[in-house]
VOBA-1610 file (N, C-alpha, C; in pm, whole numbers, padded with zeros to 5 digits, always signed):
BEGIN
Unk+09070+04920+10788Unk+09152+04893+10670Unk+09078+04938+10544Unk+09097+04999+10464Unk+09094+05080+10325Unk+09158+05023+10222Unk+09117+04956+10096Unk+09150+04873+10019Unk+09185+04987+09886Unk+09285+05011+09843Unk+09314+05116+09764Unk+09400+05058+09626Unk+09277+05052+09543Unk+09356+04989+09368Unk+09429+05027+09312Unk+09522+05048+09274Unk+09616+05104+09213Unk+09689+04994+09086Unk+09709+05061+08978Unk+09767+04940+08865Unk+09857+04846+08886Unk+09887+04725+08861Unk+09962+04657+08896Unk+10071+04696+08862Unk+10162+04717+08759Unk+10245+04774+08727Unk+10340+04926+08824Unk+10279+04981+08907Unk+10278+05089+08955Unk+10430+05080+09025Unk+10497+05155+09016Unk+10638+05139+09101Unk+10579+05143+09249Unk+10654+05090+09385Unk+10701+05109+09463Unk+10663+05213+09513Unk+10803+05321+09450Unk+10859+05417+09464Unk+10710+05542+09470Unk+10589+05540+09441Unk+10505+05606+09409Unk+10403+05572+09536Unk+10448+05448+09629Unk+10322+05463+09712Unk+10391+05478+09879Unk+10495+05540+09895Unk+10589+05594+10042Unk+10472+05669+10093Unk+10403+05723+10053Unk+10351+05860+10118Unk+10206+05797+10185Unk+10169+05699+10115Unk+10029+05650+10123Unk+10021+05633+10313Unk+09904+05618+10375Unk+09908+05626+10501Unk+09940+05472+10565Unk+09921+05492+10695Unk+09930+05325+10748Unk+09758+05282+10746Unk+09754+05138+10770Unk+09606+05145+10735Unk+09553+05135+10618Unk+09587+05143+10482Unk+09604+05145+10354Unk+09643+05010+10319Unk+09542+04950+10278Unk+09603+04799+10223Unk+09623+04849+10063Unk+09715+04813+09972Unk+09715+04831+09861Unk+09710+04682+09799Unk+09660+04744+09663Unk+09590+04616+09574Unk+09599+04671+09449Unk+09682+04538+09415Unk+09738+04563+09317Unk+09650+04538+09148Unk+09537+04590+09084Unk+09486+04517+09016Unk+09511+04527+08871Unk+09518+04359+08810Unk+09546+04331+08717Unk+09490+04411+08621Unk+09605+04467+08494Unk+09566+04518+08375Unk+09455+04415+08273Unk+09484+04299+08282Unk+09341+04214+08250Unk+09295+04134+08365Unk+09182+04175+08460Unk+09143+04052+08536Unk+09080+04047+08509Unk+09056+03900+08541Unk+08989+03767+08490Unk+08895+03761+08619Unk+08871+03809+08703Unk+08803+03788+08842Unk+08720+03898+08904Unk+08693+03858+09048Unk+08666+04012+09064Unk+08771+04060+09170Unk+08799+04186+09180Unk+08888+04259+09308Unk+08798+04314+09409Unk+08822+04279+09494Unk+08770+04390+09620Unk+08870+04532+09648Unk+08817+04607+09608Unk+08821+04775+09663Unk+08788+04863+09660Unk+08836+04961+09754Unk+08740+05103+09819Unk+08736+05217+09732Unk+08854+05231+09722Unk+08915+05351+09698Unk+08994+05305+09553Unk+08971+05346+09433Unk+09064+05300+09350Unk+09096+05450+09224Unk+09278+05422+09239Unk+09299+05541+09141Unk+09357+05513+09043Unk+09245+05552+08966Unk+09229+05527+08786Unk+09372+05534+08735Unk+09447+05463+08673Unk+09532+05487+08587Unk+09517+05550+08479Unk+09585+05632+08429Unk+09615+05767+08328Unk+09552+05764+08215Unk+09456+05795+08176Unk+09394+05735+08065Unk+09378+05653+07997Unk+09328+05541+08071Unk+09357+05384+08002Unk+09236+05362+07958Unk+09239+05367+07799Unk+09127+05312+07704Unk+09052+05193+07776Unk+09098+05136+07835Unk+09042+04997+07934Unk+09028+04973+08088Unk+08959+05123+08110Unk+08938+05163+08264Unk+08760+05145+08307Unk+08696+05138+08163Unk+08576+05071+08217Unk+08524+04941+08216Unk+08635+04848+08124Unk+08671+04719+08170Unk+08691+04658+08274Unk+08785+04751+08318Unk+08817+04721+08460Unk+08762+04740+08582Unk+08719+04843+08591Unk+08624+04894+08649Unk+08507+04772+08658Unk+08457+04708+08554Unk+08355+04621+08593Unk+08390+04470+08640Unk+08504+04470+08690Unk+08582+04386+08751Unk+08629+04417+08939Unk+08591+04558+08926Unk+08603+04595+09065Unk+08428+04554+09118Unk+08494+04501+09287Unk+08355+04496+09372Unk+08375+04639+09481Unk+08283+04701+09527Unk+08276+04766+09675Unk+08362+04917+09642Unk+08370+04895+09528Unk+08451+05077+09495Unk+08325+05187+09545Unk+08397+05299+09644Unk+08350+05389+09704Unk+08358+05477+09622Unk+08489+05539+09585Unk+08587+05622+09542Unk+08643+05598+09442Unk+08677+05733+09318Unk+08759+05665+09198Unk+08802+05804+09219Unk+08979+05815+09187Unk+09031+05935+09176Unk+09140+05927+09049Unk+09125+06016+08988Unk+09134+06017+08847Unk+09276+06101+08876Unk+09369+06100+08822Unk+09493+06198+08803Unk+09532+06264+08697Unk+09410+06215+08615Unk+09358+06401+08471Unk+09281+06465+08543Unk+09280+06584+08514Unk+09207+06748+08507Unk+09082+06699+08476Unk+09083+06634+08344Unk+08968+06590+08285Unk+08907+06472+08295Unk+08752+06479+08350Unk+08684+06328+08392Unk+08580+06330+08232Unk+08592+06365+08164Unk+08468+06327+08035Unk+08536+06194+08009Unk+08648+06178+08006Unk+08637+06005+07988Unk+08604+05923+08040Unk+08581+05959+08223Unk+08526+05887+08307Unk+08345+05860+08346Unk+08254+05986+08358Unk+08177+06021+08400Unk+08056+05945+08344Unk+08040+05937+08189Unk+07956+05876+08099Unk+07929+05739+08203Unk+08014+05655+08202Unk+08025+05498+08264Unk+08034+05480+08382Unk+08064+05590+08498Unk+08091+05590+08620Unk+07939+05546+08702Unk+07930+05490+08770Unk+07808+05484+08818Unk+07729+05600+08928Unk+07653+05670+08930Unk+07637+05789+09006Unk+07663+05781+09161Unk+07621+05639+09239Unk+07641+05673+09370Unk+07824+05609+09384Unk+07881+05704+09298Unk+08043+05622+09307Unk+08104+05768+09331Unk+08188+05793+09415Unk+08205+05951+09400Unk+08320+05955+09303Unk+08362+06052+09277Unk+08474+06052+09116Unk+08534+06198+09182Unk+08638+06200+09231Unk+08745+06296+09206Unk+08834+06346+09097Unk+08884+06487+09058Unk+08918+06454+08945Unk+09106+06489+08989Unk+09189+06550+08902Unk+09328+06576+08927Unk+09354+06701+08919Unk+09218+06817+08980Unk+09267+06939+08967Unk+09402+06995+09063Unk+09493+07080+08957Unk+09575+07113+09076Unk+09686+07015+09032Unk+09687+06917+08990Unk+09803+06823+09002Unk+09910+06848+08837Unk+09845+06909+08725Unk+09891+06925+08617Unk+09905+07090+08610Unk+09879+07201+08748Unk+09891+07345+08709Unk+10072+07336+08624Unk+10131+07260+08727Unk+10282+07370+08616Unk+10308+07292+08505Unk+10293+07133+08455Unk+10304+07131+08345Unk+10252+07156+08261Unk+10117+07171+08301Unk+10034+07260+08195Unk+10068+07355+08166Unk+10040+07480+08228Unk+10117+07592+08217Unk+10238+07627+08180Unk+10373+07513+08187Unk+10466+07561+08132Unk+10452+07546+08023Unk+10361+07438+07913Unk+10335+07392+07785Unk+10265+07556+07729Unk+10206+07538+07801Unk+10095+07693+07701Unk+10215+07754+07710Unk+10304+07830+07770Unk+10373+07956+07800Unk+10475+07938+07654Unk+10548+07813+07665Unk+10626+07778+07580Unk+10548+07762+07449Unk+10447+07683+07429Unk+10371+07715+07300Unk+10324+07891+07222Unk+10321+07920+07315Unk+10263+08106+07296Unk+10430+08146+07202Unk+10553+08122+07310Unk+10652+08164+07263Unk+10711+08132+07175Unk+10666+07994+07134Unk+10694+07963+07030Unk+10678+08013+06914Unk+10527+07963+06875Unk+10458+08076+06843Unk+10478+08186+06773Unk+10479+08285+06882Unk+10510+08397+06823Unk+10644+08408+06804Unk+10771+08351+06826Unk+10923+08357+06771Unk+10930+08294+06639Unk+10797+08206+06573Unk+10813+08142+06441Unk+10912+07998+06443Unk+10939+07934+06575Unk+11008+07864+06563Unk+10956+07750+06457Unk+10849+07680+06466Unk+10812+07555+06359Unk+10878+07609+06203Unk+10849+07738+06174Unk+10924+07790+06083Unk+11052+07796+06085Unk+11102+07766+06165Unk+11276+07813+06121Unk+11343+07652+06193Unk+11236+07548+06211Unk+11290+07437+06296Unk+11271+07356+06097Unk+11180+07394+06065Unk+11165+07355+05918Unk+11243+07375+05803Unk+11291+07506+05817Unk+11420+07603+05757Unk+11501+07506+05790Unk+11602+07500+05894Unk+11709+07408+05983Unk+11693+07259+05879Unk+11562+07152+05903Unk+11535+07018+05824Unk+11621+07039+05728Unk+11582+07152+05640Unk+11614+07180+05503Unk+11718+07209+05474Unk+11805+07250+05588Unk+11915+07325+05612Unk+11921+07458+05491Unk+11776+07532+05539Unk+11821+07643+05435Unk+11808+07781+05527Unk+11920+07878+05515Unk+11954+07971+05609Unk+11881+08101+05528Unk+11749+08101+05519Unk+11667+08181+05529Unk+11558+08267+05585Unk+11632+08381+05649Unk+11557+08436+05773Unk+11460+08525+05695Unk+11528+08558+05602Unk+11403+08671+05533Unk+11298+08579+05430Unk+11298+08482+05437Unk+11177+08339+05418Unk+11042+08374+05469Unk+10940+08391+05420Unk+10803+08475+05435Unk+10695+08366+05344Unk+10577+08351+05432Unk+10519+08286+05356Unk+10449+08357+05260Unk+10361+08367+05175Unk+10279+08426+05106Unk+10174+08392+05145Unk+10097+08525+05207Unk+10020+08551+05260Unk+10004+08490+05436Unk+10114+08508+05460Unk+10146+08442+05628Unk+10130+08642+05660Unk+10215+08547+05822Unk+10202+08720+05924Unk+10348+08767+05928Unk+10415+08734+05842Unk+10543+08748+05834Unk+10538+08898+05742Unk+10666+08981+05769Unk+10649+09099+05663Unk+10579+09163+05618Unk+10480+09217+05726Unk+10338+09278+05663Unk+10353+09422+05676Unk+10306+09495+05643Unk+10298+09661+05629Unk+10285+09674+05729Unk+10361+09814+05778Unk+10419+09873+05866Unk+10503+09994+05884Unk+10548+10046+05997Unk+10683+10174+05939Unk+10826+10086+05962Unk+10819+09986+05965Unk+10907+09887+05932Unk+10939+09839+05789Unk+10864+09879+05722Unk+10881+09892+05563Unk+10963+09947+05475Unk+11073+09896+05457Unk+11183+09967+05374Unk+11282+09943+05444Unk+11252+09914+05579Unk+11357+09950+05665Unk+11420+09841+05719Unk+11327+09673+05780Unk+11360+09598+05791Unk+11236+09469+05780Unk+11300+09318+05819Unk+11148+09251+05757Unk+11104+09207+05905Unk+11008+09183+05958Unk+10979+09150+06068Unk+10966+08948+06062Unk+11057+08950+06156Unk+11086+08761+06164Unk+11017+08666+06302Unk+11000+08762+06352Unk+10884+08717+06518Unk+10779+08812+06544Unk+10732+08797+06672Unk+10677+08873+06768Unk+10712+08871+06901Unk+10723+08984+06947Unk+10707+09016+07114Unk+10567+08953+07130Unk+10598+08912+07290Unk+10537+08875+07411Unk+10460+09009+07451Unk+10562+09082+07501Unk+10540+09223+07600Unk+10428+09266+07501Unk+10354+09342+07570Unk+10237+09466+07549Unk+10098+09366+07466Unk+10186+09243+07473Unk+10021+09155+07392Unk+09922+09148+07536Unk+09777+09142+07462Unk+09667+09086+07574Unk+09603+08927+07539Unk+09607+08884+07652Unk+09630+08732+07656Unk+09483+08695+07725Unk+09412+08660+07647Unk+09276+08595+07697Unk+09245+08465+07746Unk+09278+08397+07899Unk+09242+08262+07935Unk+09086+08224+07946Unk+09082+08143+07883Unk+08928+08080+07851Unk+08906+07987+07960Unk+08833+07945+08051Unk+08867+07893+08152Unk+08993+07894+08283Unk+08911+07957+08381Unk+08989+08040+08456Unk+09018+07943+08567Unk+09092+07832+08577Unk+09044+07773+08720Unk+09223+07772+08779Unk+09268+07624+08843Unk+09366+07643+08876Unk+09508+07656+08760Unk+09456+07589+08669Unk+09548+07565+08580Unk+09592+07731+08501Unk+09448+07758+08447Unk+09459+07910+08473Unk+09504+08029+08527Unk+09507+07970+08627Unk+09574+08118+08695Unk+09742+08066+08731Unk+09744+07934+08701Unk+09880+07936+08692Unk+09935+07964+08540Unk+09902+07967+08445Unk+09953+08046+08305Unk+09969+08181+08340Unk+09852+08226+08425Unk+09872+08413+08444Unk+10001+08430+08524Unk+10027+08331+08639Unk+10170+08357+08683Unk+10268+08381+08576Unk+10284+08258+08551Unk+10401+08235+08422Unk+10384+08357+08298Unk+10242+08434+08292Unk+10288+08495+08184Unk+10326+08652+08202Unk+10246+08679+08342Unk+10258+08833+08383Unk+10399+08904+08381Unk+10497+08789+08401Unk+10660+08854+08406Unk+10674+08914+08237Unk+10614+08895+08163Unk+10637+08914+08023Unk+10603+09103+07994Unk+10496+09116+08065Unk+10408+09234+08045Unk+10315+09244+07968Unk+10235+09125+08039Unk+10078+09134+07911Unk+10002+09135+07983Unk+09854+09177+07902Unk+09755+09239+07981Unk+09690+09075+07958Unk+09604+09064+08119Unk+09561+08939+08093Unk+09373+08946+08046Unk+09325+08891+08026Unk+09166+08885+08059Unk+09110+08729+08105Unk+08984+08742+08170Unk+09017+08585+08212Unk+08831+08577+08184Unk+08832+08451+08196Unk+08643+08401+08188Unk+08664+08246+08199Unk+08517+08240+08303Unk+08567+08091+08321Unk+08398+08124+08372Unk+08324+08005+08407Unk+08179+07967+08352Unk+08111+08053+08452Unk+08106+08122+08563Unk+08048+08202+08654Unk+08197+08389+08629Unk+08129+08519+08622Unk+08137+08570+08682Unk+08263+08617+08845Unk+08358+08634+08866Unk+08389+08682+08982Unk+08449+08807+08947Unk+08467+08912+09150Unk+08558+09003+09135Unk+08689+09029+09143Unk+08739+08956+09200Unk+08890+08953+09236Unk+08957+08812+09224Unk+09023+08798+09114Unk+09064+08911+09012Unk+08939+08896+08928Unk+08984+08986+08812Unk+08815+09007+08758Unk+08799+08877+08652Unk+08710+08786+08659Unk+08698+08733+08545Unk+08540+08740+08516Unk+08577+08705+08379Unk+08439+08761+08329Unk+08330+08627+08298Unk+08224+08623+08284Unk+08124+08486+08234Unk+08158+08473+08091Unk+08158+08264+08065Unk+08185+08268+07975Unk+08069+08320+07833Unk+07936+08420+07889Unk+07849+08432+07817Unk+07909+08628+07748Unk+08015+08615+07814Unk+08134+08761+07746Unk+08208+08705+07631Unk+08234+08593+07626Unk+08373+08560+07557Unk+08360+08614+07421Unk+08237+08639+07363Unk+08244+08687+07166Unk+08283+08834+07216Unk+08211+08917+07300Unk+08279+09039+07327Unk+08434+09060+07294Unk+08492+08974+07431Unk+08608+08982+07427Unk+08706+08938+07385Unk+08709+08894+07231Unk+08788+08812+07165Unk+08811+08911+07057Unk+08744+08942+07010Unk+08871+09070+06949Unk+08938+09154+06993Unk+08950+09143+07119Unk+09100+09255+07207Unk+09154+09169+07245Unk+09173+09056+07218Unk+09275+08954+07264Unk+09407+08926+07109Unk+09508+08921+07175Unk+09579+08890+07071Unk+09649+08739+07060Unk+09630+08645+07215Unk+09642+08533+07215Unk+09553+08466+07316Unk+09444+08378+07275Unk+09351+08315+07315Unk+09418+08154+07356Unk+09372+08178+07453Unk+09407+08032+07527Unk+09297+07979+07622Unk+09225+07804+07548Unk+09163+07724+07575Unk+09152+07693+07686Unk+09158+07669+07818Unk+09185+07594+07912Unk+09045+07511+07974Unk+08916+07498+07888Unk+08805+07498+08040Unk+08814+07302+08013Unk+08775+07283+08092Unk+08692+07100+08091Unk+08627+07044+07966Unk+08614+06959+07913Unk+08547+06908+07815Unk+08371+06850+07860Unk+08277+06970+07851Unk+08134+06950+07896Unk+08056+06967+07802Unk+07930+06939+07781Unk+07804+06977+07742Unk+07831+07151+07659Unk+07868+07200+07786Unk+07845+07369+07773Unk+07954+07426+07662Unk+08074+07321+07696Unk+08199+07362+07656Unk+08234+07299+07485Unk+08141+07206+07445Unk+08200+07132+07313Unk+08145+07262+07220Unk+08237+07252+07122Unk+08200+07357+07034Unk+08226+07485+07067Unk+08282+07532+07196Unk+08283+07696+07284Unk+08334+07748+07168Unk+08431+07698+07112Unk+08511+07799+07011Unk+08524+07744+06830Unk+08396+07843+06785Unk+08394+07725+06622Unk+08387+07849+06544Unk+08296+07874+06425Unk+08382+07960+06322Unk+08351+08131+06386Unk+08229+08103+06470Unk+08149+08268+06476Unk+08287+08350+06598Unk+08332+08255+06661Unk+08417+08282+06765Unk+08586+08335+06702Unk+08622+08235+06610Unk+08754+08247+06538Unk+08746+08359+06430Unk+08588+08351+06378Unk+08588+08502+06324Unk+08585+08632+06354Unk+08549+08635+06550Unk+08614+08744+06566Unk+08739+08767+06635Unk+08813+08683+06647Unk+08934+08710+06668Unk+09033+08806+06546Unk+09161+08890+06586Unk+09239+08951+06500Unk+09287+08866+06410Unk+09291+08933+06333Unk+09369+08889+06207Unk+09498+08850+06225Unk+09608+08745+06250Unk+09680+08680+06291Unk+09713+08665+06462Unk+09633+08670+06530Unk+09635+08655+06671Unk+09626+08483+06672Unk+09690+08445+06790Unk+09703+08279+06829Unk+09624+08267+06896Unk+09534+08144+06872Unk+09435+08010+06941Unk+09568+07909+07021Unk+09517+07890+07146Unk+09633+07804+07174Unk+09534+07748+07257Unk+09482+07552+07215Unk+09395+07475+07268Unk+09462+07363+07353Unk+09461+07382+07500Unk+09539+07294+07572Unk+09444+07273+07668Unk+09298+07174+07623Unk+09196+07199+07673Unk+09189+07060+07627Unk+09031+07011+07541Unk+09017+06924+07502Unk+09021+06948+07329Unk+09004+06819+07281Unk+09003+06835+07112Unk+08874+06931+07048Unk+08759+06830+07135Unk+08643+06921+07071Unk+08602+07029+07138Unk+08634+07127+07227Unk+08641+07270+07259Unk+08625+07417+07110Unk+08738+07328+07024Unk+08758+07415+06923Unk+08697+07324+06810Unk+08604+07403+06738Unk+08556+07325+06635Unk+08668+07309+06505Unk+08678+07150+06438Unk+08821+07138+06385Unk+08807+07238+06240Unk+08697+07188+06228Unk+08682+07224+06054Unk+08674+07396+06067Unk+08628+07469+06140Unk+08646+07594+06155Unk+08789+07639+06182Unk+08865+07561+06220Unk+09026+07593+06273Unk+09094+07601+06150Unk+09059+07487+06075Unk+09137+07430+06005Unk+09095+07581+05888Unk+08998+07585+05848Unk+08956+07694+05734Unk+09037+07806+05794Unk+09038+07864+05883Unk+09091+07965+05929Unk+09228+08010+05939Unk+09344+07888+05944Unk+09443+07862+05947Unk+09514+07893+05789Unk+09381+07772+05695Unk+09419+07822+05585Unk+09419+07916+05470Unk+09272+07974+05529Unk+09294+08120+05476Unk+09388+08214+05558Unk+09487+08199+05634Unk+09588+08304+05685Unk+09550+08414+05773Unk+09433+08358+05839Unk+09352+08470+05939Unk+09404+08452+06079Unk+09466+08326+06100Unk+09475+08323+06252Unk+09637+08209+06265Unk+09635+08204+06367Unk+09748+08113+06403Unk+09737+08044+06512Unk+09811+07889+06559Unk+09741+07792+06565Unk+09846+07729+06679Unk+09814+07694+06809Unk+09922+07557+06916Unk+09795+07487+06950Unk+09823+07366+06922Unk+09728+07272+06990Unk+09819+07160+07064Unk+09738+07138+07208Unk+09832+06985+07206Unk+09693+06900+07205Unk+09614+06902+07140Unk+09450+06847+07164Unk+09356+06847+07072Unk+09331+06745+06937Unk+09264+06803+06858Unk+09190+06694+06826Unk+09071+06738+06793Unk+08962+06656+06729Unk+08937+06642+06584Unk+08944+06514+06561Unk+08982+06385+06632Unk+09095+06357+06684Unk+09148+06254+06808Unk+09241+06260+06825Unk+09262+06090+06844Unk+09388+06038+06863Unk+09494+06129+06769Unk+09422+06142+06660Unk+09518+06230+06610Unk+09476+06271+06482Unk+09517+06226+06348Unk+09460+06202+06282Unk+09485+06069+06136Unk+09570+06089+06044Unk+09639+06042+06006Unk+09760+06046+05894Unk+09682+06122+05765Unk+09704+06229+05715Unk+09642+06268+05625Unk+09508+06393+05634Unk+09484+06390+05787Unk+09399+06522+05807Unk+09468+06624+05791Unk+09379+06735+05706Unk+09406+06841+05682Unk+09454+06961+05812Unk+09460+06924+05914Unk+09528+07016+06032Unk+09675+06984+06031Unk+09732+06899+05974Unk+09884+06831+06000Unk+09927+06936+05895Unk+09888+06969+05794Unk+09959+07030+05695Unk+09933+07200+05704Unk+09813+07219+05782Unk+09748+07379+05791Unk+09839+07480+05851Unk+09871+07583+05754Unk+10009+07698+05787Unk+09989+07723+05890Unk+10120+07772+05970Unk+10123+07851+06115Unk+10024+07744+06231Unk+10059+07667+06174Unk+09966+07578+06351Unk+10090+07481+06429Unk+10105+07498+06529Unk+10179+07387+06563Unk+10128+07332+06654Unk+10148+07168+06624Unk+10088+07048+06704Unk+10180+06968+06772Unk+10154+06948+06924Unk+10222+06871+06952Unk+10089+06743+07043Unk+10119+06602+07067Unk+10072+06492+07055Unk+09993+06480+07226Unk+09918+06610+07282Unk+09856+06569+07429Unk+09974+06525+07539Unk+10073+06560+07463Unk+10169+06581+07595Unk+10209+06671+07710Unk+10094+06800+07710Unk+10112+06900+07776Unk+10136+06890+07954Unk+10092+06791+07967Unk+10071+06745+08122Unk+10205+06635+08197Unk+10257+06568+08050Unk+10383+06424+08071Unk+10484+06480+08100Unk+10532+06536+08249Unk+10658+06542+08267Unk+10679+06406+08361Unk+10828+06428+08407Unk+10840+06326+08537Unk+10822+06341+08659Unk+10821+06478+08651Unk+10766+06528+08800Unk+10606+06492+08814Unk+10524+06514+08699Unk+10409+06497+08715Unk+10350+06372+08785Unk+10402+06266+08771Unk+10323+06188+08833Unk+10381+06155+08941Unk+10494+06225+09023Unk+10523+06219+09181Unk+10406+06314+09290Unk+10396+06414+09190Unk+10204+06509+09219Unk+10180+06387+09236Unk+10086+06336+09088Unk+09991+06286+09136Unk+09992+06202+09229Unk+10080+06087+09252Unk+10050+06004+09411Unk+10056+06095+09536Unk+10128+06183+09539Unk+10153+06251+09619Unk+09982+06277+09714Unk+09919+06364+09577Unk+09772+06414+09556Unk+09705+06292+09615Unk+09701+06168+09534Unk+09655+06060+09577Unk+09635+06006+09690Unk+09815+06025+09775Unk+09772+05954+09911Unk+09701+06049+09991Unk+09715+06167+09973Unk+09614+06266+10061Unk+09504+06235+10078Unk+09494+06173+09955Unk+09303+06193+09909Unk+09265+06047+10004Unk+09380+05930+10028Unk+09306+05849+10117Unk+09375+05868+10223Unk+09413+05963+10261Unk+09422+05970+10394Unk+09342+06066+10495Unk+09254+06123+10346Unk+09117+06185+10391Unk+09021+06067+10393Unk+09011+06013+10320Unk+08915+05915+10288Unk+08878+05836+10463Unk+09021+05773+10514Unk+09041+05707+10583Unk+08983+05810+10779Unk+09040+05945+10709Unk+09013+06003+10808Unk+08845+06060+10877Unk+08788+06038+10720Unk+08626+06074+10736Unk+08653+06282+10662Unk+08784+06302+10644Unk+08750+06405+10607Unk+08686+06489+10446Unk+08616+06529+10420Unk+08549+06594+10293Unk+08716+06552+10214Unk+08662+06508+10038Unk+08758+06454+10037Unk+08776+06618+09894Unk+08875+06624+09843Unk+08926+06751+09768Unk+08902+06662+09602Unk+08824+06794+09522Unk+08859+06784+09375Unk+08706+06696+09363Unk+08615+06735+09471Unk+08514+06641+09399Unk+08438+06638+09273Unk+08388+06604+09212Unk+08329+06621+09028Unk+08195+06617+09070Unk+08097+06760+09040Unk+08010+06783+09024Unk+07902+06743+08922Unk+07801+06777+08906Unk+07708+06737+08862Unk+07733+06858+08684Unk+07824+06940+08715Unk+07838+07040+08620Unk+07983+06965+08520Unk+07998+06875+08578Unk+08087+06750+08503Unk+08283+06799+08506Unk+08297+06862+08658Unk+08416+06951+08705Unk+08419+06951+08826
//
């Protein structure tokens, strides 16, 4: 028998798949006691998971159903193994970046702002935005978006989530480039000790790696300064990946353009200067919240103890490289 924690609150409906043999336990959002269990999977980012946690006895196993364990790892105790949720957020992630890119570049926050106002101005240009800029389009008509097609699209962290954006974006016709912390050949990605190289042939940069040591700061002013002159940062990574105060300058001198669903600090404070910074659009770390998503994750979950249970190597383990 395998004692497997799961939040009290948890539907039903989310633990069909779990194996036989599987005692489930239900533990309190405040206990007052201690719980006995083996195997316990972390609820979704709960500010009060190392509370709880020190309320659990005999935990083997903690399996996390974020991508990302930096909220976990600091407090985790080392001989505790920690799985993380790779794999379980590839398509909502990915559909978020794809749709942010397109956004993006169609100018929608601009014309969703226009609409508020109800003012029917398409030839509406900011001063000194990427709107209407010189061209042989000059005289002739004003430019109100961008194409997708023929852009090159740089993923910063190449893993699963990664290469599911390259699905979703290759139907478009863009050239991809990829780097993620080692080197491979097929397909080619490059080390992330390339990335200043290759950021000025990118015309939309996209965040994706873990929040580590290696990774805070990856992208701050020396990086955003060589990117093109209105090419998109799109950070669907962690907050501090991209350094803020370098984003933010950059945004507002009219050099670059901006999707975050992730920013440092987060949330982010009534009155920081990124809420108001041209051409950025923010949306609130929802890149991952669909409803499908968390039928994955139990899904993911009961696998993981029905490896557990089976003695087999269990999937998504978290390294010492904090991934």
């Amino acid at each position: 028998m395998v004692r497997v924690g799961v939040d009290e609150k948890l539907s039903g409906e989310l633990l069909v798949d779990f194996p036989h043999g599987a005692e489930i336990v239900r533990v309190p959002r405040k206990a007052g006691g201690v719980v006995d269990v083996d195997f316990w999977i972390l609820p979704f980012a709960r500010k009060d998971a190392q509370e709880t946690f020190s309320h659990l006895r005999g935990v083997r196993v903690v399996q996390s159903m974020m991508a990302g364990v930096d909220w976990i790892a600091p407090w985790l105790p080392r001989d505790v193994v920690l799985c993380d949720g790779r794999g379980i957020h590839d398509i909502s992630a990915s559909e978020w970046v794809l749709a942010a890119i397109l956004a993006s570049l169609k100018r929608f926050p601009l014309y969703r702002d226009l609409q508020l106002r109800q003012e029917w101005k398409g030839q509406a240009a900011e001063r000194g935005g990427f709107l209407n800029e010189g061209g042989v389009q000059v005289g002739q008509y004003k430019v109100l978006g961008d194409d997708l097609a023929g852009k090159t699209v740089l993923i910063v962290g190449y893993g699963s989530i990664g290469a599911a954006i390259e699905v979703r974006l290759l139907p478009f016709g863009v050239k991809i480039l990829r780097v993620a912390r080692n080197a491979r050949p097929e397909p080619e990605v490059f080390a992330v000790s390339e990335l200043k190289r290759l950021l000025p042939e990118a015309d939309v940069v996209v965040a994706i790696v873990p929040l580590t040591t290696e990774t805070t700061g990856l992208i701050g002013a020396a990086e955003i300064g060589l990117m093109k002159r209105g090419a998109l940062l799109v950070n669907a990574a962690r907050g501090p990946v991209v350094v803020t105060e370098a984003l933010v300058e950059a945004l507002e001198q009219h050099r670059i353009r901006a999707a975050v669903d992730v920013t440092d600090p987060e949330p982010l404070p009534v009155g920081h200067p990124l809420w108001l910074a041209p051409n950025c659009l923010i949306t609130p770390h929802v890149g991952g919240s669909t409803p499908e998503f968390i039928h994955r994750a139990f899904r993911f979950g009961a696998e993981q103890v029905r490896r557990f249970m089976a003695g087999e190597p269990l999937e998504n383990v978290v390294s010492d490289a904090g991934y």
